[in-house]
N, C-alpha and C positions, 0 to 999 in steps of 0.2 A: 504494500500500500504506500503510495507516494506521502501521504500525511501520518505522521506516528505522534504517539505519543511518551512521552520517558520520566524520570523521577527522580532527582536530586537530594529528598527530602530524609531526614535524617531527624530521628529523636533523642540522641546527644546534644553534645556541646561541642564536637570535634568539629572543626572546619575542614574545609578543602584544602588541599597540597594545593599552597599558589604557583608553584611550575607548573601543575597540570594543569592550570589555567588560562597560564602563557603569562601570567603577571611578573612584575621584576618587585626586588625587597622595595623601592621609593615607591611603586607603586602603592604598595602599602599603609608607609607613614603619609601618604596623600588624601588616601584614601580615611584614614584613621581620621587624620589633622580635620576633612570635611566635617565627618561625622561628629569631631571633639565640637567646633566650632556650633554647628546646630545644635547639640545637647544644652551647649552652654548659655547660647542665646533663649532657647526653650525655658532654662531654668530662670532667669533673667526675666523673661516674662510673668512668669508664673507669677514670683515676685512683686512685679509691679503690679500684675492685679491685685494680688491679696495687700497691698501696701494701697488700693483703692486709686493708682493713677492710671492703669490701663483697664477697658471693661470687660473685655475678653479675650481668651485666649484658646489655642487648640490646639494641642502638641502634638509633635512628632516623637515624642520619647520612645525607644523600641524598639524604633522602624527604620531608623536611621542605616542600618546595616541593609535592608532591602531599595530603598532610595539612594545611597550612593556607590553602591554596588551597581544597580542600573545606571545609571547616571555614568558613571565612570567607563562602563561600555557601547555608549552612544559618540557618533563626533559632532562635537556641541556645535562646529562651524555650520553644520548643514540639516544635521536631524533637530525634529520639531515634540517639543515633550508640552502634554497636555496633562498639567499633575489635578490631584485632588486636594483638601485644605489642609491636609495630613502630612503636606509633602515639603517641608521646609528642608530638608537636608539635600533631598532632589534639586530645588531652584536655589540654593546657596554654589553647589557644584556646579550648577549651569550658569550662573554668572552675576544671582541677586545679593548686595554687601551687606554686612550686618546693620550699616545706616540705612539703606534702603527698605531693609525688612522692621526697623525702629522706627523709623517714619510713618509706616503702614500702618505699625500696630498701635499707634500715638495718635493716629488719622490726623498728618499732619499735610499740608500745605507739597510738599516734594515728595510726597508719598507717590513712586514712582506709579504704581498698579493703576491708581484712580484719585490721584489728587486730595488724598483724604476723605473722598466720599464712599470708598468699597469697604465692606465689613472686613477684618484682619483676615490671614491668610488666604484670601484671593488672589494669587499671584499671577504676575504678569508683568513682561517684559520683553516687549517684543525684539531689541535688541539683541538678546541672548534665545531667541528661539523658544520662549515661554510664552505660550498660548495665553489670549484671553481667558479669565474662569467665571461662569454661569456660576450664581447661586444653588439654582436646580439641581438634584443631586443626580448625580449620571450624566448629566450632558453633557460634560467633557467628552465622554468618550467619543460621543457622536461628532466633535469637532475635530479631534484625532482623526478619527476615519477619514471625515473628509479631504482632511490634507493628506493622508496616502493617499487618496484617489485620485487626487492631483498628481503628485509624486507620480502614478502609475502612468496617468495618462498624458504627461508629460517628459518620459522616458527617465526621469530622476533619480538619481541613485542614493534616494532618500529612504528615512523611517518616520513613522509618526508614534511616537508611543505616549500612551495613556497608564493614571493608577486607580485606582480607585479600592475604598473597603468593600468585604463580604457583602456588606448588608447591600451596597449597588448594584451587585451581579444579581439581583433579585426584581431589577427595574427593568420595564420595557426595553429603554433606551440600549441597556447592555443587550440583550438578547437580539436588538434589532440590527443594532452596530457589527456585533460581531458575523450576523448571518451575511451582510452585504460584503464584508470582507471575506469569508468565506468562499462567496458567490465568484468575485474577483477577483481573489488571490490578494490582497493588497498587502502593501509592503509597511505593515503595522504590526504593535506589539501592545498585549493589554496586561498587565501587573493588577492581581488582585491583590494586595496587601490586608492577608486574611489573619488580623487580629481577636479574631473570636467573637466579637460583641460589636453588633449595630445599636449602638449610645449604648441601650441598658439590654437587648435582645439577647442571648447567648448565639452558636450556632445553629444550637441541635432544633431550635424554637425558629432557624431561616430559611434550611433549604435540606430537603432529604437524602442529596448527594452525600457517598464519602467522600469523594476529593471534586471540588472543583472545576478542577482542570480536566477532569474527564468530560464537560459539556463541550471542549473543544473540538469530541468526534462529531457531535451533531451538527457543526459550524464548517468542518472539511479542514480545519485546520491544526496544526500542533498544538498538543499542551504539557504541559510542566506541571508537575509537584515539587518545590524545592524547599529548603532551609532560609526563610527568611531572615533569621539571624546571622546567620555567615553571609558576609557580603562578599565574600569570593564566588560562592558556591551561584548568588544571587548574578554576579560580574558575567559568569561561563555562558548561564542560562540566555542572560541575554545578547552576549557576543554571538552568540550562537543564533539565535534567533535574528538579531540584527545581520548576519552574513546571509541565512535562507534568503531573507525577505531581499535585499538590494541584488540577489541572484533568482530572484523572482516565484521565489517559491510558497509568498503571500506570510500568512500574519502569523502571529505566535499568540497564546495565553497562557500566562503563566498566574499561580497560584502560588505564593511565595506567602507561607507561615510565618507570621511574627507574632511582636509582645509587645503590647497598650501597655507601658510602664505607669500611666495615670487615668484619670478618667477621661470620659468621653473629653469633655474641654472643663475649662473652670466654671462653670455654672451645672456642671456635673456630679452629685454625688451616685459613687461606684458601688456602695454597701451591698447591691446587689451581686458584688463579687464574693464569693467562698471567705472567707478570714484564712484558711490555709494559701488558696492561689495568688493571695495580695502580699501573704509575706515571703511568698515564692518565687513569684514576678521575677525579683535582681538576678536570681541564679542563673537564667537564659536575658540578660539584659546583653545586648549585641555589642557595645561598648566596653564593656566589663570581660566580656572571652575575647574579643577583637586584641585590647591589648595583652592580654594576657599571650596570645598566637605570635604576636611580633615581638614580644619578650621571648617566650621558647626557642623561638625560629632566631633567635638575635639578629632581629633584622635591626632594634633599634632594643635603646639601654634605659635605665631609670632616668638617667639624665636628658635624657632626648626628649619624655614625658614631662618633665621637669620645667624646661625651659618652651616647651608646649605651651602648659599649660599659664604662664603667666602672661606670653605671647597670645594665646585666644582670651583671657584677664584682660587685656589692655584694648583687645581692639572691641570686647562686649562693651566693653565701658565708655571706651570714646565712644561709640555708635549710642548709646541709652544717652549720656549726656546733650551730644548735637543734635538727637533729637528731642528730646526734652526742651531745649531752648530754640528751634525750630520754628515757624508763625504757622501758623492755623490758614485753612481757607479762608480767601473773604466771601464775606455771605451772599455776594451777587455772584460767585462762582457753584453755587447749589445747582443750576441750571446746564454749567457747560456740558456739554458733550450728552446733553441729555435732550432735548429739544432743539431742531434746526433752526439756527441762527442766520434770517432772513435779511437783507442790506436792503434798506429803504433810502429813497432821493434817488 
């Protein structure tokens, strides 16, 4: 059968041999450095909500290893990523700065996405090949789509890849998405980032499937079970996938297992999780075995972490600071880009 599907998925903590991946040791500490950098802006947020100066917020904590694992196997100059609100470590690797993402979350006046008027984590950046994001949950993907289909029918030796959580793969929009690519072949990649829980939903209460990725036979296209926690294992999947598809062998789905380190967002209480699975969570935290792998492997030393770690310190802080002092939209900018602006005389 021309479309298969395979499974990376693994319920340890081991990661992937990064040779057998094709990665080099910097890739690594690159890769790592991303990851440090969004955990630590994450937590920084968190912060300023509960210190009552931001009003919300929606983390990435967990997932960090499945978004820059992708992310790291795309080429930013030309493939196009349609992320979900989940996906700050994804659009950090692609080209958004810690100011840029303080600004947003401040809704402040340079907030690149939408000038202060988009709810935080809406990312976007068209510069950096970061798609517009809809409120509407799943329609990202449907935007994705269409720019592979562009891609294809434009001879492009592009990707469009989309994330989204479990509980999305439950909407129209996904099912309708992935059937036209299907249809097509299109040169797209969809990441379910299957954290377990739709806000308060478990899985076993969302969808009757055991994996996922096995709706991909019904779609004509490949699917993945993988280790979302290993962002090597996450890297393969999608090099992999990103080579089918620019040699035209249409779209990939992958189902990539991670861990909701917090709740849904901050206006979220989790109590509906177990008391054993909350104080469990850190064990499989993707940051926490990540460096532990590049300590073993001596790709890098305590000191390497060390001087990391005061390095992403310094630039979480300048970024909170300049935005914080920042100006605000003025109030007759409510309307741009929202209503066409007619030239009278």
């Amino acid at each position: 059968m021309r479309k298969t599907k395979g499974s990376m998925y693994k319920e340890d903590t081991t990661l992937l041999d990064y040779k057998e991946a094709g990665l080099e040791p910097e890739d690594l500490k690159n890769m790592y450095r991303t990851m440090h950098l969004a955990r630590k802006l994450d937590e920084r947020m968190w912060l300023l909500n509960r210190a009552g100066k931001l009003p919300f917020v929606i983390s990435c904590q967990g997932q960090e290893a499945t978004q820059v694992g992708a992310g790291y196997a795309l080429d930013r100059e030309v493939d196009i990523i349609s992320p979900y609100y989940r996906d700050l470590a994804l659009v950090t690797h692609f080209g958004m700065t810690a100011e840029e993402t303080m600004l947003s979350a401040f809704a402040k006046k340079g907030d690149i996405s939408s000038g202060g008027k988009q709810m935080p984590s809406h990312f976007s950046k068209k510069s950096c090949n970061i798609m517009t994001q809809g409120s509407s949950v799943t329609t990202q993907l449907l935007h994705a789509v269409g720019a592979s289909f562009k891609f294809k029918m434009d001879g492009e030796k592009r990707v469009a890849l989309t994330t989204l959580g479990e509980g999305s793969s439950n909407q129209g929009d996904f099912h309708e998405g992935l059937n036209f690519v299907g249809v097509h072949d299109l040169p797209f990649i969809c990441i379910i980032e299957n954290n377990k829980y739709a806000i308060s939903v478990p899985r076993e209460l969302q969808y009757g499937a055991d994996k996922l990725s096995d709706r991909a036979l019904g779609y004509g296209m490949h699917g993945e079970h993988i280790d979302g926690n290993d962002p090597i294992a996450v890297y393969k999947a999608v090099k992999d996938a990103r080579e089918r598809a620019i040699d035209g062998e249409g779209g990939t789905l992958i189902e990539a297992m991670s861990t909701r380190l917090t709740a849904h967002s901050s206006d979220d209480d989790d109590s509906y999780r177990e008391k054993e699975e909350r104080e469990t969570m850190k064990d499989s935290d993707c940051l926490i075995n990540f460096r532990t792998y590049i300590l073993d492997n001596g790709v890098a030393e305590e000191a390497w972490f060390e001087e990391l770690e005061k390095e992403i310190k310094a630039i979480v802080t300048d970024a909170t600071k300049a935005a914080e002092k920042a100006p605000y939209p003025d109030p007759e900018e409510a309307l741009t880009h929202v209503y066409e602006e007619v030239q009278h005389g």
